[in-house]
N, CA and C atoms as a LAMMPS dump frame, in Angstrom:
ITEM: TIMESTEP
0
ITEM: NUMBER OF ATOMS
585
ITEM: BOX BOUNDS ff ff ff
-5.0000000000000000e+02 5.0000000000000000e+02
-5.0000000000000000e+02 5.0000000000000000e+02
-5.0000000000000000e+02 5.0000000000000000e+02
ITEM: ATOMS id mol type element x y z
1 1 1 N 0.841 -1.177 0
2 1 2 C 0 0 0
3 1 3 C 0.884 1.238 0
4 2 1 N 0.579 2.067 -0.588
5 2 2 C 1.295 3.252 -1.214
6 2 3 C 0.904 4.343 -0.693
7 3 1 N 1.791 5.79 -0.096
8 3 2 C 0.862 6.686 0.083
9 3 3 C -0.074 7.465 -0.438
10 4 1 N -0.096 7.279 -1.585
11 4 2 C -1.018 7.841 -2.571
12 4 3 C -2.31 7.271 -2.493
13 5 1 N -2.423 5.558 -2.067
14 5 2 C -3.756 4.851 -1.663
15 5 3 C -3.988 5.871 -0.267
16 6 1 N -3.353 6.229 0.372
17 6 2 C -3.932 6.292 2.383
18 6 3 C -5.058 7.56 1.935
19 7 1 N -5.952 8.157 2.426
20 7 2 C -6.671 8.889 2.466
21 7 3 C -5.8 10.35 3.361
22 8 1 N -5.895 11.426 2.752
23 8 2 C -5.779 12.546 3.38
24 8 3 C -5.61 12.929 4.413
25 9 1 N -5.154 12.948 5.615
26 9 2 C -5.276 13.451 6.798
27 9 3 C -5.45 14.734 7.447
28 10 1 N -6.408 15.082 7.626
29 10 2 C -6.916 16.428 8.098
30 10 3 C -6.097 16.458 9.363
31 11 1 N -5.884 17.909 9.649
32 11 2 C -5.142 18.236 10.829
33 11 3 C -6.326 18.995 11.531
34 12 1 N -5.998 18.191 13.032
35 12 2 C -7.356 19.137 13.302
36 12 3 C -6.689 19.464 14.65
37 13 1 N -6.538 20.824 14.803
38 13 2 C -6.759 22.014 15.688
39 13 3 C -6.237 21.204 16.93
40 14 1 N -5.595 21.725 18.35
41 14 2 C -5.924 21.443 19.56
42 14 3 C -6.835 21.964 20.079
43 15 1 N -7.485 21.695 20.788
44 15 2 C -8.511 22.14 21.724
45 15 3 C -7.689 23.367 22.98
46 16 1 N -8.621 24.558 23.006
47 16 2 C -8.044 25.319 23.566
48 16 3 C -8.532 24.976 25.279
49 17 1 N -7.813 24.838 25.729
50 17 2 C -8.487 24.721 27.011
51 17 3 C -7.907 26.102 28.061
52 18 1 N -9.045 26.393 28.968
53 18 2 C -8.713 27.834 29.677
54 18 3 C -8.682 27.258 31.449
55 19 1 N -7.503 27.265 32.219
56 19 2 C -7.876 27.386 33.784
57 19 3 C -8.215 28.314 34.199
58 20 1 N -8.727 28.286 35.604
59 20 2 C -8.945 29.108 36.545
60 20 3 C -7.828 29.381 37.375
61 21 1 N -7.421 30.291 37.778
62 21 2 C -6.718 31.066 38.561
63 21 3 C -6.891 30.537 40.037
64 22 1 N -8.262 30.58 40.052
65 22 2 C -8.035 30.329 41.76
66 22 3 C -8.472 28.812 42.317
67 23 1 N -8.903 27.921 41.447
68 23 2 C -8.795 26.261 42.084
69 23 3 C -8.349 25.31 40.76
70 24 1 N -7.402 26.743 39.926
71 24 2 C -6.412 25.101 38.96
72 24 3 C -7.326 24.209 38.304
73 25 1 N -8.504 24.199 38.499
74 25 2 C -9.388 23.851 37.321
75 25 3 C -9.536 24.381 36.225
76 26 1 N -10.001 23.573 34.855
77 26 2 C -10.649 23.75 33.666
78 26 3 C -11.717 24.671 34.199
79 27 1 N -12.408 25.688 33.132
80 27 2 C -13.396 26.219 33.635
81 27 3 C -14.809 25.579 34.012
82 28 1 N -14.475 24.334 33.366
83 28 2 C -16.238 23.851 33.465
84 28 3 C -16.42 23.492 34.406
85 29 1 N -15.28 22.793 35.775
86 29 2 C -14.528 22.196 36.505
87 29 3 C -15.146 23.005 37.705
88 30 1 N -14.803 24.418 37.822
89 30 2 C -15.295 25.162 38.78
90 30 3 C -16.039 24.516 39.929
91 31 1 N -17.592 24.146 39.3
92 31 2 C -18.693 24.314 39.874
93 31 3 C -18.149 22.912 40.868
94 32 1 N -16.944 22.011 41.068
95 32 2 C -16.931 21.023 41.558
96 32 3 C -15.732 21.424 42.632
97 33 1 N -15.064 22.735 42.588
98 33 2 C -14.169 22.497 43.351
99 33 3 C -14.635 23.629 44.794
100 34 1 N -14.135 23.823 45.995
101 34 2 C -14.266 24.497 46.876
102 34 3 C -14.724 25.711 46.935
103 35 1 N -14.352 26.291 46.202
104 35 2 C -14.057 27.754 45.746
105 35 3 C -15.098 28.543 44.623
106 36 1 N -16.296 28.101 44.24
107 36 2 C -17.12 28.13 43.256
108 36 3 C -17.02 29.434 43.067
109 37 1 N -17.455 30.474 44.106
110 37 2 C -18.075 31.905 44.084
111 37 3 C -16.879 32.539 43.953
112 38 1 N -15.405 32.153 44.381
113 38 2 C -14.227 32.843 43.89
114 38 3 C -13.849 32.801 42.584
115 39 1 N -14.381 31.817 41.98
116 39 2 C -13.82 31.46 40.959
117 39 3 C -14.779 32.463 39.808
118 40 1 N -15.756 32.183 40.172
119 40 2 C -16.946 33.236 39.082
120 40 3 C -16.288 34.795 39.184
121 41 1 N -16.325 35.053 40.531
122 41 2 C -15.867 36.234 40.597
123 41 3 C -14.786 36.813 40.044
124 42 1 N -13.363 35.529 39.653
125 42 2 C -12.105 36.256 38.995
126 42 3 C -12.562 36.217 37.595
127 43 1 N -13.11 35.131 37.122
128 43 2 C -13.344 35.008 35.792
129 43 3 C -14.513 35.744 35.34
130 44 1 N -14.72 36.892 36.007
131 44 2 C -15.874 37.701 35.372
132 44 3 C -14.946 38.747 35.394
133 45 1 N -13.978 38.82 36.287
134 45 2 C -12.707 40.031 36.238
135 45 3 C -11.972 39.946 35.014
136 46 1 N -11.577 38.933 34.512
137 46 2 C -10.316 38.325 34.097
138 46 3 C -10.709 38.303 32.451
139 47 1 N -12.146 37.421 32.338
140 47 2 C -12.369 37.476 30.557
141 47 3 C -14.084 36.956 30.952
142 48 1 N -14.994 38.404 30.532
143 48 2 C -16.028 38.152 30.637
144 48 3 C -16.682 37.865 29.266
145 49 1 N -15.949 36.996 28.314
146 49 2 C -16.503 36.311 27.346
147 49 3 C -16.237 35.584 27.288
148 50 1 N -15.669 34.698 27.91
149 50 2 C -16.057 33.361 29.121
150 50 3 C -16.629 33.526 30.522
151 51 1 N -16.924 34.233 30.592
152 51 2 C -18.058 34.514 31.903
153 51 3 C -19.458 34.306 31.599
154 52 1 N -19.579 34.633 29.959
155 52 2 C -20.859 35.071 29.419
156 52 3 C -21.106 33.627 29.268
157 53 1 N -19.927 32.69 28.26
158 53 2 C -20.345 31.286 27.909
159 53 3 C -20.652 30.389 28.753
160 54 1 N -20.31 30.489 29.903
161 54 2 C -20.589 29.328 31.236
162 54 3 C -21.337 30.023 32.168
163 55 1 N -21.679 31.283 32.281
164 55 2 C -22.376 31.528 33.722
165 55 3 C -23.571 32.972 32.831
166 56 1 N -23.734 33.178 31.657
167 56 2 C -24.63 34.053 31.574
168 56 3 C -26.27 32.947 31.96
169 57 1 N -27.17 33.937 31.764
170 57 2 C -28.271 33.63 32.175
171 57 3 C -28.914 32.383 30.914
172 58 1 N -28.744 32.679 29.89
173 58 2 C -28.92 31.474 28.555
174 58 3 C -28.089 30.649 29.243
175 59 1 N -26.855 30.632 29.576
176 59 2 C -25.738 29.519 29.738
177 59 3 C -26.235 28.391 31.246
178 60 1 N -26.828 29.431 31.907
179 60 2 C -27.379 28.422 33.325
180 60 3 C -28.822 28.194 33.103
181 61 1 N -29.482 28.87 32.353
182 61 2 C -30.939 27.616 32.045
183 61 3 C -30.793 26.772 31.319
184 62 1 N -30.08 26.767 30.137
185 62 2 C -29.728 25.433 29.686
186 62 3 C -28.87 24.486 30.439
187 63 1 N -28.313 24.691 31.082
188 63 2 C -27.799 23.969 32.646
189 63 3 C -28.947 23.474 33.619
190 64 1 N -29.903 24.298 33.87
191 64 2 C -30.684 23.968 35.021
192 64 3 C -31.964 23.511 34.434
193 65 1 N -32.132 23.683 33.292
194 65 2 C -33.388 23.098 32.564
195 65 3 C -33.849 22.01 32.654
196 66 1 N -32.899 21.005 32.98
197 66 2 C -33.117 19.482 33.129
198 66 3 C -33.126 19.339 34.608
199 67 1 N -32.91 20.268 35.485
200 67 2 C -32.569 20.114 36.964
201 67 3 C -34.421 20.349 37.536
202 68 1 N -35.165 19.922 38.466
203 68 2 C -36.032 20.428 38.942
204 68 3 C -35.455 21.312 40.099
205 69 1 N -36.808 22.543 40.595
206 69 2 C -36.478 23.4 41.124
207 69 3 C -36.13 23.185 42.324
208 70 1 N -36.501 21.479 42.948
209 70 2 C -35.718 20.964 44.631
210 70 3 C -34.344 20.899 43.97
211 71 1 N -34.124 20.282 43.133
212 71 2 C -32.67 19.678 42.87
213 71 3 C -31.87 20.923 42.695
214 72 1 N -32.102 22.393 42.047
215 72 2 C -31.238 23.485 41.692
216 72 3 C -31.023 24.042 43.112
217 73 1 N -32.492 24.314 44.188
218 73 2 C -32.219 24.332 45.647
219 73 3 C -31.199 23.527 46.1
220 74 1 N -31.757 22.31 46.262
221 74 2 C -29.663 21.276 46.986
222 74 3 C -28.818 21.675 46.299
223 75 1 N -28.902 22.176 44.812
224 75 2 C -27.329 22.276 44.54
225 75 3 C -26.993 23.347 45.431
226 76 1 N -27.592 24.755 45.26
227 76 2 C -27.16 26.054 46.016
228 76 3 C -26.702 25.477 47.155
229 77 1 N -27.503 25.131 47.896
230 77 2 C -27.154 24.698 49.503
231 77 3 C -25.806 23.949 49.399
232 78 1 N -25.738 23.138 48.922
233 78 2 C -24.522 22.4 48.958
234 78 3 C -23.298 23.177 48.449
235 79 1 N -23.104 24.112 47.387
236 79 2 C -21.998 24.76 46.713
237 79 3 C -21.756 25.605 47.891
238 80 1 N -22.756 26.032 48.668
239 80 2 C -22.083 27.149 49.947
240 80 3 C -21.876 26.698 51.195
241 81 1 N -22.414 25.056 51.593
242 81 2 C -21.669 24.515 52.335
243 81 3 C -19.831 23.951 52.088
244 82 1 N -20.118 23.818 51.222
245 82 2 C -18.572 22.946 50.507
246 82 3 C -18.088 24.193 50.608
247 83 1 N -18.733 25.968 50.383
248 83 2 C -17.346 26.74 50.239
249 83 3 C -17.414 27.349 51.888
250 84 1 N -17.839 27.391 52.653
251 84 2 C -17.637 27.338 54.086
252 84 3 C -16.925 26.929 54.621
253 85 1 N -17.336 25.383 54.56
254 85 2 C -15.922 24.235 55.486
255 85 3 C -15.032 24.486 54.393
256 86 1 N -14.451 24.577 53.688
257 86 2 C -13.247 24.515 52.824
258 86 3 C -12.777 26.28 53.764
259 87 1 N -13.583 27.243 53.617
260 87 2 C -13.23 28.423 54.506
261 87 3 C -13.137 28.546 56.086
262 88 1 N -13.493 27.81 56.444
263 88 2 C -13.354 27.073 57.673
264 88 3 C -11.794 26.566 57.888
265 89 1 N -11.942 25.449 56.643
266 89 2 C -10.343 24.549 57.221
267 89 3 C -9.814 26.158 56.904
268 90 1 N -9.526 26.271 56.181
269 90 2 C -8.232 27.822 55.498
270 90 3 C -7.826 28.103 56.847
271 91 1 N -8.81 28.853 57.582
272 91 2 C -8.703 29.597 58.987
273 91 3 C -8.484 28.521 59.99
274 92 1 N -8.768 28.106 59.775
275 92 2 C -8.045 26.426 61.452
276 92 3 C -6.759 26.097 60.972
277 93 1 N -6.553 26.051 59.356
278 93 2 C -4.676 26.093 59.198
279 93 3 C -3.922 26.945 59.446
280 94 1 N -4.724 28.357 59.426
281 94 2 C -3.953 29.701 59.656
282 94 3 C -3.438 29.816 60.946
283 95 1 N -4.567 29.744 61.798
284 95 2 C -4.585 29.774 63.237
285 95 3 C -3.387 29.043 63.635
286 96 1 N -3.752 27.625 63.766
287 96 2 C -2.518 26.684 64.1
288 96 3 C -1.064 26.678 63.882
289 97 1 N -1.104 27.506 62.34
290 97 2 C 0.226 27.808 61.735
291 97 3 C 0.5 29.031 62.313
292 98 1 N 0.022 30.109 62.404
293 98 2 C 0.133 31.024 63.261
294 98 3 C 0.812 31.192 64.863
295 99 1 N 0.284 29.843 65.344
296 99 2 C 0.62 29.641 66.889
297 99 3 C 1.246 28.748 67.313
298 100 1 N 1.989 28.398 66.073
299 100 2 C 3.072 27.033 65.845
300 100 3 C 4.253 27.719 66.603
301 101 1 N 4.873 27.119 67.844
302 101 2 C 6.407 27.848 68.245
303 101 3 C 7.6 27.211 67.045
304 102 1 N 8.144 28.031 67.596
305 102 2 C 9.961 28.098 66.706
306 102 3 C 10.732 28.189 67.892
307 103 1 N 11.532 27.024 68.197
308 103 2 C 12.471 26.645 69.245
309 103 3 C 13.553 26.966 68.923
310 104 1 N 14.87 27.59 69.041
311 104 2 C 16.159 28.024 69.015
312 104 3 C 16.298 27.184 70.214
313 105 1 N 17.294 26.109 70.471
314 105 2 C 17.768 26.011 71.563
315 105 3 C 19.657 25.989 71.187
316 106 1 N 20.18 26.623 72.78
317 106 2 C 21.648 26.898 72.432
318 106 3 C 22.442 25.895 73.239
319 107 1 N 22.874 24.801 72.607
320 107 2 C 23.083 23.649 73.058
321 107 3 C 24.643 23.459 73.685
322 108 1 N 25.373 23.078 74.863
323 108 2 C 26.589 23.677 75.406
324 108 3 C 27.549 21.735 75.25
325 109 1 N 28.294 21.882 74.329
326 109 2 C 28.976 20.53 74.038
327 109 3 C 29.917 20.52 74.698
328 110 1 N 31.161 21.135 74.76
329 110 2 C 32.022 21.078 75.916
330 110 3 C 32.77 22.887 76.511
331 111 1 N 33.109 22.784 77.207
332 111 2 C 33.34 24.291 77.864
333 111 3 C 32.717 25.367 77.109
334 112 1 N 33.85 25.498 75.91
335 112 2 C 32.778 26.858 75.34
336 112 3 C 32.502 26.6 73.694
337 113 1 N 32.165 25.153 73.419
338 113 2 C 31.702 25.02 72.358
339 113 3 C 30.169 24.702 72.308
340 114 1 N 29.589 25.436 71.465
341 114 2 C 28.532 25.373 71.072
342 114 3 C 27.624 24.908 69.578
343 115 1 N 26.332 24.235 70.162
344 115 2 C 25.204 23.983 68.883
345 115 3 C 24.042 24.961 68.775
346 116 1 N 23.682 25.306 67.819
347 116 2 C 22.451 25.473 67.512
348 116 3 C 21.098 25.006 67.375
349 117 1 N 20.418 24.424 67.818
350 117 2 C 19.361 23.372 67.132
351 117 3 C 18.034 24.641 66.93
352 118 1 N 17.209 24.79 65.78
353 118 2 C 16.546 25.18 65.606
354 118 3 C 14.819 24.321 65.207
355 119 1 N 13.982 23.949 65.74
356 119 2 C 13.22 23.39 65.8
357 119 3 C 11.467 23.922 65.209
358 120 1 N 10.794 23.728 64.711
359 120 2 C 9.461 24.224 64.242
360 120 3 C 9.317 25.211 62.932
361 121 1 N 10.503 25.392 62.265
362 121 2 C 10.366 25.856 61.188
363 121 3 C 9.209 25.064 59.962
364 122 1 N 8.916 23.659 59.882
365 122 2 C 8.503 23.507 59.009
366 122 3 C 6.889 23.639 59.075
367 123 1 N 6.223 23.898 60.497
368 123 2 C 4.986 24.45 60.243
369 123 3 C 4.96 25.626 59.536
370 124 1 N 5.93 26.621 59.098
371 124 2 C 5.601 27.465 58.451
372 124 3 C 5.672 27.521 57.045
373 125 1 N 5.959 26.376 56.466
374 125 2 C 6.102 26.21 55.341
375 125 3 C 7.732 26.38 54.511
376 126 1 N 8.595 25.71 55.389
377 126 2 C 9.884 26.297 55.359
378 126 3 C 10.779 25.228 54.923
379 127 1 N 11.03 25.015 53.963
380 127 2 C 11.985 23.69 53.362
381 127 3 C 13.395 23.679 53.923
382 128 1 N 13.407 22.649 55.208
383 128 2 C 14.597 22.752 56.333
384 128 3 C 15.761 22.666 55.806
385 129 1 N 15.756 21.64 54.503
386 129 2 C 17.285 21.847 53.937
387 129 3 C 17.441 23.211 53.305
388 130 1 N 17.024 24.403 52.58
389 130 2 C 17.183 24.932 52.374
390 130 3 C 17.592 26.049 53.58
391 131 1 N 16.928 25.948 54.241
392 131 2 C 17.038 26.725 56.082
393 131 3 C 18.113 26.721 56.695
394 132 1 N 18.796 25.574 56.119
395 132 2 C 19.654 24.649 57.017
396 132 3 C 21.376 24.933 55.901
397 133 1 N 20.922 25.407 54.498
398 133 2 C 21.687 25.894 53.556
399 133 3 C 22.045 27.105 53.733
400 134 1 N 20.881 27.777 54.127
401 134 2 C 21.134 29.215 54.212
402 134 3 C 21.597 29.712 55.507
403 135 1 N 21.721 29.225 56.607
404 135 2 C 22.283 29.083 58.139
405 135 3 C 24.05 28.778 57.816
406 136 1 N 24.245 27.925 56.985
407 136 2 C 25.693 27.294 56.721
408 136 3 C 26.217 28.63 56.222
409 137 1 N 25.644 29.319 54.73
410 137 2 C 26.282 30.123 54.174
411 137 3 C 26.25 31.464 55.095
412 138 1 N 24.954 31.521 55.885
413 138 2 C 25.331 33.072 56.429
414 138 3 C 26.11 33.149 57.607
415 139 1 N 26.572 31.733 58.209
416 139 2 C 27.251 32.163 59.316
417 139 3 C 28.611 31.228 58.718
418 140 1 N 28.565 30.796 57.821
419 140 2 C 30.124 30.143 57.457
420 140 3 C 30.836 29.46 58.258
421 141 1 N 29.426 28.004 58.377
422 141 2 C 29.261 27.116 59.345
423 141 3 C 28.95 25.948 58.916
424 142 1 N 29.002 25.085 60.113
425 142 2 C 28.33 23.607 59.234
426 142 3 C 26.518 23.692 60.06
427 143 1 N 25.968 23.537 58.937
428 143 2 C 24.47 23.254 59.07
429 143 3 C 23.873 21.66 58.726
430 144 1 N 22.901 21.339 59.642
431 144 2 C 22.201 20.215 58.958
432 144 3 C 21.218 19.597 59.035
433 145 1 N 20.438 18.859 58.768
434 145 2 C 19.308 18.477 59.128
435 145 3 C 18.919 17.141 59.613
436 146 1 N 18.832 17.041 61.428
437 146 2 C 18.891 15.695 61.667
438 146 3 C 17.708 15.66 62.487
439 147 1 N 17.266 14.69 63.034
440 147 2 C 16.309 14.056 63.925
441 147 3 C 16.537 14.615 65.165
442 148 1 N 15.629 15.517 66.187
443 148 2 C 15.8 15.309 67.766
444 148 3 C 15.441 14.284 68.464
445 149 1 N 15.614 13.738 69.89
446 149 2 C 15.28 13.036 70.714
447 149 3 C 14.466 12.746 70.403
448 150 1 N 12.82 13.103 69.643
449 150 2 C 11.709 13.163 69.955
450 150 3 C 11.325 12.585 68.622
451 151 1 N 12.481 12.54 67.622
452 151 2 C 12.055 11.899 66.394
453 151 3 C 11.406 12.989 65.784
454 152 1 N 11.373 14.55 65.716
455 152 2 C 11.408 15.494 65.472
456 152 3 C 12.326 16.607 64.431
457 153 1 N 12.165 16.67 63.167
458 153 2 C 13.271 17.075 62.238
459 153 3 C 13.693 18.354 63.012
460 154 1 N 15.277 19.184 62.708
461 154 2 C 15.401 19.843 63.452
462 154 3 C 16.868 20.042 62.755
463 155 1 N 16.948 21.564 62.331
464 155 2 C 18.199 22.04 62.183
465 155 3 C 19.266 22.391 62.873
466 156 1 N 20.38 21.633 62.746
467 156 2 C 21.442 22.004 63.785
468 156 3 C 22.789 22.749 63.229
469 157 1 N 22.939 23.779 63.943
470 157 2 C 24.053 24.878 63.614
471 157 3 C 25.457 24.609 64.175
472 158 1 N 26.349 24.318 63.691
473 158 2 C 27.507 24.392 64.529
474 158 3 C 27.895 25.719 65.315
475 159 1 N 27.897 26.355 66.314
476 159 2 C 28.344 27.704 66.712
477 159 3 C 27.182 28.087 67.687
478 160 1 N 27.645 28.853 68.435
479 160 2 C 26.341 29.935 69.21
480 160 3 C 25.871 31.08 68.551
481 161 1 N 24.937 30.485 67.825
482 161 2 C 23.919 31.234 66.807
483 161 3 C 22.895 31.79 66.874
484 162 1 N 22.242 31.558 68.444
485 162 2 C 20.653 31.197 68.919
486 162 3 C 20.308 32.792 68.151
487 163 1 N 21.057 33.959 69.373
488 163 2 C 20.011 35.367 68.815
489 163 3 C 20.591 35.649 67.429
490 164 1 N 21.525 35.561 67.011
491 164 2 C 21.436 35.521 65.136
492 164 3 C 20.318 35.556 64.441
493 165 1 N 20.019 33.645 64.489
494 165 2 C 18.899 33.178 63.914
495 165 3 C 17.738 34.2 64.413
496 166 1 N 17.853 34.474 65.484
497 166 2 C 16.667 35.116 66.425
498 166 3 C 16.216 36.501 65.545
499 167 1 N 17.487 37.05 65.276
500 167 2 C 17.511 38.715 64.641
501 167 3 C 16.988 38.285 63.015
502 168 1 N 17.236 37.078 62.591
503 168 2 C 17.118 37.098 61.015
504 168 3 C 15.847 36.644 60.795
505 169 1 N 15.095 35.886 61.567
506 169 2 C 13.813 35.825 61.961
507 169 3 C 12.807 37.03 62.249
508 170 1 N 13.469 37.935 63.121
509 170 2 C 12.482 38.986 63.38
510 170 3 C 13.103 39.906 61.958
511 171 1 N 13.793 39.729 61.215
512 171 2 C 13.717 40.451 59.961
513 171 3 C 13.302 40.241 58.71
514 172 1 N 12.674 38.712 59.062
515 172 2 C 12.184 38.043 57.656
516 172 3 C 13.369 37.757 56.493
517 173 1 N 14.674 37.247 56.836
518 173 2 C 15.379 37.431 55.882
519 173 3 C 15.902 36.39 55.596
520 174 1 N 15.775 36.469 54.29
521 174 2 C 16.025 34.858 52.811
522 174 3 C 14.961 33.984 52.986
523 175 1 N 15.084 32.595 53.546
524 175 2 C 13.963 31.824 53.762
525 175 3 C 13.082 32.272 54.715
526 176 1 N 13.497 32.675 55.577
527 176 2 C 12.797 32.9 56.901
528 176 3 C 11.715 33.71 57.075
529 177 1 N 11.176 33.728 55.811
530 177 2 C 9.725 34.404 55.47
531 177 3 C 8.523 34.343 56.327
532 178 1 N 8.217 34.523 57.198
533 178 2 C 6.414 34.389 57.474
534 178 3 C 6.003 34.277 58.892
535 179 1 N 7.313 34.131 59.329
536 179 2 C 7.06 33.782 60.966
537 179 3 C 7.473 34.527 61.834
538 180 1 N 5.993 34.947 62.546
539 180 2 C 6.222 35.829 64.024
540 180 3 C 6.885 35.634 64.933
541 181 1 N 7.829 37.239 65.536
542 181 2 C 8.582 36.841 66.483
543 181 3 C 7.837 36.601 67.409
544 182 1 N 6.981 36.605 67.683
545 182 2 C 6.107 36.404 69.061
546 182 3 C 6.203 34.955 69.748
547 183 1 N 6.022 33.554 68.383
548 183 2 C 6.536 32.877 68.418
549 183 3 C 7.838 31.768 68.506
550 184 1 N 9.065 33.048 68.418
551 184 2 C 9.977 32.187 68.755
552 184 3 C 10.648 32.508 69.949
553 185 1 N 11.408 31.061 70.399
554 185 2 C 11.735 31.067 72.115
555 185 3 C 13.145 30.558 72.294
556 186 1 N 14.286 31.031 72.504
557 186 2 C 15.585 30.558 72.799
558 186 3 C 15.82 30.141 74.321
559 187 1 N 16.311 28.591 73.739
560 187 2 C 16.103 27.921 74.907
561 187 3 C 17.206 27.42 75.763
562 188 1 N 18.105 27.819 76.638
563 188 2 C 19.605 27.095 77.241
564 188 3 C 19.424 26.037 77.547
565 189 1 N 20.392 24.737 77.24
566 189 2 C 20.211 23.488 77.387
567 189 3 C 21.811 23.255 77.94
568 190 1 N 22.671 23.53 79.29
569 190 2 C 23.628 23.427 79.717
570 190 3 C 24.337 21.849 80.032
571 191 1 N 25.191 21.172 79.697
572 191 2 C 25.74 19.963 80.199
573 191 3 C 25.6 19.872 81.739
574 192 1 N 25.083 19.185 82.339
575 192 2 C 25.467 18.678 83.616
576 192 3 C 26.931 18.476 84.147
577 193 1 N 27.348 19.554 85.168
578 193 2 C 28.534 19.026 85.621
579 193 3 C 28.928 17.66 86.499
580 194 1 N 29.785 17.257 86.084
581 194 2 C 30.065 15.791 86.756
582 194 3 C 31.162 16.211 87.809
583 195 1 N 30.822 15.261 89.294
584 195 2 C 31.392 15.703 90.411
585 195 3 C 32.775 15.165 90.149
């Protein structure tokens, strides 16, 4: 068989597909994710000729036409429960993350050598090796990321670093983005002298 037998092949187009901005869905997608009423709201900001095709008034009776008027009721009810508790969790993660401590403790190894251990960074969303990178380079130290007692990840500084870290924290600077000083606590952890 020859190409001259195969039939023609039409090229046909990709399909344009458009997300949403605020739940990473396809647009049609919306009406299923958390965020319904945010989502209408950017995309009536953003391109209201796709606002017009999925949410004008032609576009939702032919949507709801097949729906009876109990069933279009549960939907409402339900799209603003789902965006509640979804606004709900938001604020119970905030909170918690908010009131998450950040432990500095200044750890005493022998006479006057010292550790750093820095503890609770990753409730804030803080990628410890990188934390733990940027601790090495700004104090031109060894940094790293090991386990505490508690089976607890936890960056450890070679040096007496505690109010350093403490000052670069209350300045928000490099990684150390987002977290209140209110929350952090430097803690002395002295060797026991032996008689």
């Amino acid at each position: 068989m020859s190409t001259e037998d195969q039939a023609p092949s039409q090229d046909i187009p990709p399909k344009e597909i458009f997300y949403c901005e605020v739940c990473t869905f396809p647009l049609e997608y919306c009406e299923f994710g958390s965020s319904f009423t945010k989502c209408k709201e950017w995309l009536k900001e953003a391109d209201s000729a796709q606002y017009d095709k999925h949410y004008s008034e032609e576009a939702l009776q032919s949507k709801l036409g097949t729906l009876s008027l109990e069933a279009q009721k549960k939907l409402e009810k339900d799209v603003a429960k789902k965006e509640a508790k979804a606004e709900a969790k938001a604020d119970a993660a905030l909170k918690k993350k908010m009131s998450s401590p950040v432990t500095i403790k200044r750890i005493e190894r022998n006479k006057r050598k010292h550790v750093t251990a820095v503890h609770g960074l990753e409730a804030f969303d803080i990628e410890l090796k990188k934390a733990a990178k940027f601790f090495a380079q700004r104090f031109a130290t060894g940094a790293s990321v090991s386990k505490n007692a508690q089976g607890q990840d936890e960056i450890v500084v070679q040096g007496d670093v505690a109010y350093d870290i403490e000052e670069l924290i209350e300045k928000g600077t490099g990684v150390l983005k987002g977290i209140p000083i209110d929350n952090v606590e430097i803690v002395e952890d002295k060797k026991k002298k032996s008689d």
